[in-house]
C-alpha positions in Angstrom: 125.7 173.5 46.7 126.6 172.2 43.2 130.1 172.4 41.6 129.8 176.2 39.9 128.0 177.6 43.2 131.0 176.3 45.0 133.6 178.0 43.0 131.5 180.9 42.8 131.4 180.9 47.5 135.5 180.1 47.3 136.0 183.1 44.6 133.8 185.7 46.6 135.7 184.3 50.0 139.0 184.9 48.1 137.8 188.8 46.9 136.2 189.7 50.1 139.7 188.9 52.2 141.9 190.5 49.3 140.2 192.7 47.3 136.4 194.1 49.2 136.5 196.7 46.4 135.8 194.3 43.7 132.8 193.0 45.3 131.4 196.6 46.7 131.7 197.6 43.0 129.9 195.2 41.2 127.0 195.0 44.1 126.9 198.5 44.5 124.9 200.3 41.6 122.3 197.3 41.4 121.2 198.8 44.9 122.2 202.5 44.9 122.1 202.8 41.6 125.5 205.0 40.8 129.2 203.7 41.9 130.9 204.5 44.5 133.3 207.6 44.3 136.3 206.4 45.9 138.5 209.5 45.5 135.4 211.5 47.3 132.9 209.4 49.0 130.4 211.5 50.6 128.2 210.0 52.6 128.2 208.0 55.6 127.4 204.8 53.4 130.3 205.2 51.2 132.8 206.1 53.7 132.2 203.0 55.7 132.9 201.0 52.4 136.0 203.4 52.2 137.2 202.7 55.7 136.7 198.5 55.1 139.0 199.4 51.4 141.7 201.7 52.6 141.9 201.9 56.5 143.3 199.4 58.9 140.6 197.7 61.0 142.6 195.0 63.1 140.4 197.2 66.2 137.1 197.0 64.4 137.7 192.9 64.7 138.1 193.4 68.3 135.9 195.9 69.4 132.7 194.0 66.6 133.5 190.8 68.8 130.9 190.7 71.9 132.9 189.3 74.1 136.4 190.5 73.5 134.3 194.0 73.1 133.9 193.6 77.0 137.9 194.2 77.6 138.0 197.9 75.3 134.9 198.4 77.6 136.8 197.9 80.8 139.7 199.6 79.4 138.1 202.9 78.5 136.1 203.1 82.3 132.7 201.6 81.9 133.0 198.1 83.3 130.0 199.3 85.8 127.7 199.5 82.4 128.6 196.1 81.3 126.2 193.1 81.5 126.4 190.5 83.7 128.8 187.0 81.5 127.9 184.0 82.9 130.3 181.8 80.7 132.0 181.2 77.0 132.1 178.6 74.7 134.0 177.9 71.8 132.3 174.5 71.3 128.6 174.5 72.2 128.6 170.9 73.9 130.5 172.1 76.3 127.8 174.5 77.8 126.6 173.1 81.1 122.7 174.4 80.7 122.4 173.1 84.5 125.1 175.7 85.8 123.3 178.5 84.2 120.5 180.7 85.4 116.8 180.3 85.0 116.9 183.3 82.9 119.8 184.1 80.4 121.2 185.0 77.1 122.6 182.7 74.7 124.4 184.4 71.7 127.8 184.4 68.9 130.5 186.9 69.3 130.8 187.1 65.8 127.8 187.5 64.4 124.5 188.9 63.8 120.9 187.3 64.5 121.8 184.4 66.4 121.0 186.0 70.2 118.3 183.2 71.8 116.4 184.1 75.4 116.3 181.0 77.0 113.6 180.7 80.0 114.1 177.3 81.6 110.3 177.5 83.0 109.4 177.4 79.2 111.4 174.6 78.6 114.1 174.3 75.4 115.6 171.1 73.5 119.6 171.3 74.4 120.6 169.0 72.0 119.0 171.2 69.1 120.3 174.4 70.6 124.0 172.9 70.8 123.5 172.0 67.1 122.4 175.8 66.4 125.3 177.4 67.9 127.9 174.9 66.3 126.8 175.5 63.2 126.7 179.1 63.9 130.3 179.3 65.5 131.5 177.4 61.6 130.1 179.9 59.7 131.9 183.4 59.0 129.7 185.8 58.4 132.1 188.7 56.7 131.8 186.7 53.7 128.0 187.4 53.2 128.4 191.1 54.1 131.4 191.9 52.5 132.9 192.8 56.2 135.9 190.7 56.3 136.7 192.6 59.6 134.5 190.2 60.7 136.1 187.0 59.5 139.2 187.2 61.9 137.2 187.2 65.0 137.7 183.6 66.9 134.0 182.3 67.0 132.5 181.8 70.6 128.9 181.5 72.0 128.0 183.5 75.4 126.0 183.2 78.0 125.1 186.8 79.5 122.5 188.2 81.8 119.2 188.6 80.8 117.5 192.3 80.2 113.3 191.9 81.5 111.9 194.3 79.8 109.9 197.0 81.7 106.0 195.8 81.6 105.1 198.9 79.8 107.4 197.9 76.8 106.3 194.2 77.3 107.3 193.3 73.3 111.5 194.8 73.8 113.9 197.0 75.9 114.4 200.2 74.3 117.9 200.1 72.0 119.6 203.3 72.0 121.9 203.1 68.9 124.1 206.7 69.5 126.0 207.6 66.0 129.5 209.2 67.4 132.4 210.5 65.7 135.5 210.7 67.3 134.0 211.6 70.5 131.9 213.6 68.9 128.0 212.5 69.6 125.6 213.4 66.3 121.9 211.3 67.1 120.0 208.4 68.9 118.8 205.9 66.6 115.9 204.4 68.9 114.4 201.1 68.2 112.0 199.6 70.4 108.8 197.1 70.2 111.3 195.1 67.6 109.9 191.5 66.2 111.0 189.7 63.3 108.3 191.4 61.3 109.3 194.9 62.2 111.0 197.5 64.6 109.4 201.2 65.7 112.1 203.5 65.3 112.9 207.1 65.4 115.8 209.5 65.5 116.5 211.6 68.1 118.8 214.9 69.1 120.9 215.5 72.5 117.6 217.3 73.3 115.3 214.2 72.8 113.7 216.3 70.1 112.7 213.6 67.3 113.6 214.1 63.8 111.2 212.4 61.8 112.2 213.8 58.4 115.6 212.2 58.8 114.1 208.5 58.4 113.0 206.1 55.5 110.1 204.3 57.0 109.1 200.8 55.2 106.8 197.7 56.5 110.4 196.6 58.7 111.3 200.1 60.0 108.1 201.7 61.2 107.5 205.1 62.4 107.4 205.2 65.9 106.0 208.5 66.3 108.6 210.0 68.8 107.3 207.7 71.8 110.8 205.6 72.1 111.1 207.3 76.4 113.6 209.7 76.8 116.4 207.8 78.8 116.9 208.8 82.3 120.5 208.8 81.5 120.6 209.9 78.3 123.6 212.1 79.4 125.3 209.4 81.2 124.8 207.3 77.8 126.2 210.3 75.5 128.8 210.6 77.2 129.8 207.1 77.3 129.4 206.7 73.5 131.8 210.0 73.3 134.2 207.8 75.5 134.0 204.6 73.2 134.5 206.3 69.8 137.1 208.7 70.9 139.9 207.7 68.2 137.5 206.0 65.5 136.5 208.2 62.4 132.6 206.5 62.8 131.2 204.0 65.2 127.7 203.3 66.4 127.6 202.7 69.9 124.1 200.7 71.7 123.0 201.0 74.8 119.8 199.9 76.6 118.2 201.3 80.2 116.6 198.7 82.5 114.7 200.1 85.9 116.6 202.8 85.7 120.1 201.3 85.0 122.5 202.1 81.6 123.8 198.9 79.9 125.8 198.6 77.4 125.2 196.2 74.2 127.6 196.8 71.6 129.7 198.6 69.1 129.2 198.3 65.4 131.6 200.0 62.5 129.6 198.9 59.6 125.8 199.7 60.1 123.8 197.1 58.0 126.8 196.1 55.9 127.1 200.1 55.4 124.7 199.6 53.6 121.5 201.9 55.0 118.4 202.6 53.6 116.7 203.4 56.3 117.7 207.1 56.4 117.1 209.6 53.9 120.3 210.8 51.3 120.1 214.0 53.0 120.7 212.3 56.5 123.3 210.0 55.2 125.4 213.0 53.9 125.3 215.1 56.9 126.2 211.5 59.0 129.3 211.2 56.1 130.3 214.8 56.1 131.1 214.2 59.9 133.5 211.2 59.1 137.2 212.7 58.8 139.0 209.9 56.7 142.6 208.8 57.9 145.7 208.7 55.3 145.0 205.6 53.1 146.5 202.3 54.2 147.6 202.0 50.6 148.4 203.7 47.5 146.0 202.4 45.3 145.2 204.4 42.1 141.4 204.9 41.0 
C-alpha cells in the first residue's frame, strides 16, 4: 500500500467509526443508483443503513460475535440448539490441534468467510493455518463493509463441532436464514448445495410454500427450484427465531437441521453489508415496511 492508498484506508477508518453516513452516501447511488432517503427509508436495505446511522447497536456487536452470540443464546432458552465449542483462541498458536477432534470447525468470531473444516484423515499444514487465522484475528472487517458494529468485537478463532451433512445433500447442510421482526417471523431464506462458485436458494413461507417471484437469481444465487427439504422442525425453528429477535426492529436468524436435530448458527443485523441484491425491490419493501424504526439516537438534521 503506497502513501495516498494509506491515507485514503486511515480516512475511510476514521468515517466509518464517526460518520457511516458519509461513506453510505457517496457508495450508495453508484450501486442503487438514487440516494438514500434518510427522513423515509423504505426498504429493508435502507433501514438497515438507517439503524447502523441513527440507532444504538452496542447489542448488534455482541449478538454478530459467534462466540459471545452463544451467551444471548443461553440467555433467551435455547442452549439445547447450540453447537457443540471445543475451545477459543485469541492468538492462533495457542491452538493445541492434538487436543481437538478428528472432525471440527475452525472459524473468527468477527468475521465473515474465514470458517475452515478441518478432517485430520485428510491431513492440514498447522503452521499455515495458525498464520491464516492471525492474520484474520488483525484485520477488522467493519471497515470494508461499512459495519463498524463489527469493529468493537474482541477478535477470537473457535473451534466448534462439526455438522456432516446428510448423504443426500453430500455438497452442504441446508441453511435456514429466517427474516424476523420483533418476534415477528416474515420468510425462510434457504440456501443449500453452496460452493464458492454459487449457492441454490429459494424463499419460503411458514407453510413451506416457495416464493420464487420474491428472488433475483444470478450465476452466485441460483434458483433452486423449491427443493431446499422442508425442516422437520420448521416450527421448532420459527419459533426460536421469534424468541431471538424479540426486542430488535430486524434480525436474520440461521439455523441448520442435522439427522433430525435444530442447530443454531447465527444472527446477523446487516444482511450483505445491507446491501441485497438478491431479492426483488418489491420484496425488499414489503421486508422494510415490516421494520418499525426506534426514536433516533441523535438529532441530526437532513
Amino acid at each position: 500500500m503506497n502513501l495516498k492508498q494509506s491515507i485514503k484506508w486511515q480516512v475511510r477508518k476514521f468515517l466509518v467509526d464517526h460518520y457511516p453516513k458519509m461513506i453510505i452516501d457517496h457508495e450508495w447511488p453508484a450501486q442503487f443508483g438514487h440516494k438514500i432517503d434518510w427522513n423515509n427509508p423504505r426498504d429493508i436495505n435502507e433501514k438497515i443503513q438507517w439503524l447502523i446511522c441513527f440507532s444504538d447497536t452496542s447489542e448488534w456487536t455482541r449478538l454478530a460475535d459467534k462466540y459471545k452470540v452463544r451467551e444471548f443464546v443461553k440467555e433467551r432458552g435455547l442452549e439445547h440448539i447450540l453447537t457443540h465449542l471445543y475451545g477459543v483462541w485469541d492468538d492462533a498458536t495457542k491452538i493445541d490441534f492434538d487436543a481437538l477432534p478428528e472432525k471440527f470447525v475452525l472459524k473468527c468470531n468477527h468475521d465473515s468467510g474465514s470458517t475452515t473444516i478441518i478432517d485430520k484423515s485428510k491431513g492440514f499444514n498447522e503452521q499455515l493455518l495458525k498464520k491464516y487465522y492471525n492474520d484474520r484475528l488483525k484485520q477488522k472487517f467493519g471497515y470494508f463493509s461499512c459495519e463498524p458494529f463489527y469493529n468493537k468485537i474482541d477478535p477470537l478463532v473457535i473451534a466448534e463441532e462439526f455438522l456432516e451433512p446428510p448423504a443426500s445433500s453430500a455438497d452442504s447442510i441446508v441453511d435456514y436464514k429466517i427474516w424476523a421482526f420483533n418476534g415477528h417471523v416474515e420468510s425462510i431464506w434457504a440456501c443449500y448445495n453452496r460452493t464458492e462458485e454459487a449457492t441454490y436458494v429459494n424463499i419460503f413461507d411458514h407453510d413451506w410454500q416457495c416464493h420464487p417471484e420474491y428472488s433475483v437469481f444470478t450465476e452466485h444465487y441460483r434458483d433452486g427450484k423449491g427443493r431446499a427439504p422442508r425442516p422437520e422442525h420448521l416450527d421448532e425453528m420459527i419459533q426460536a427465531a421469534s424468541i431471538l429477535s424479540n426486542g430488535f426492529p430486524q434480525v436474520r436468524a440461521d439455523f441448520y437441521e442435522v439427522k433430525g436435530k435444530l442447530y443454531f448458527s447465527e444472527m446477523t443485523f446487516t444482511s450483505l453489508y445491507g446491501r441485497m441484491d438478491f431479492y426483488t425491490q418489491e420484496y425488499l419493501e414489503k421486508l422494510g415496511s415490516m421494520v418499525v424504526l426506534p426514536q433516533k439516537r441523535c438529532p441530526i438534521k437532513f
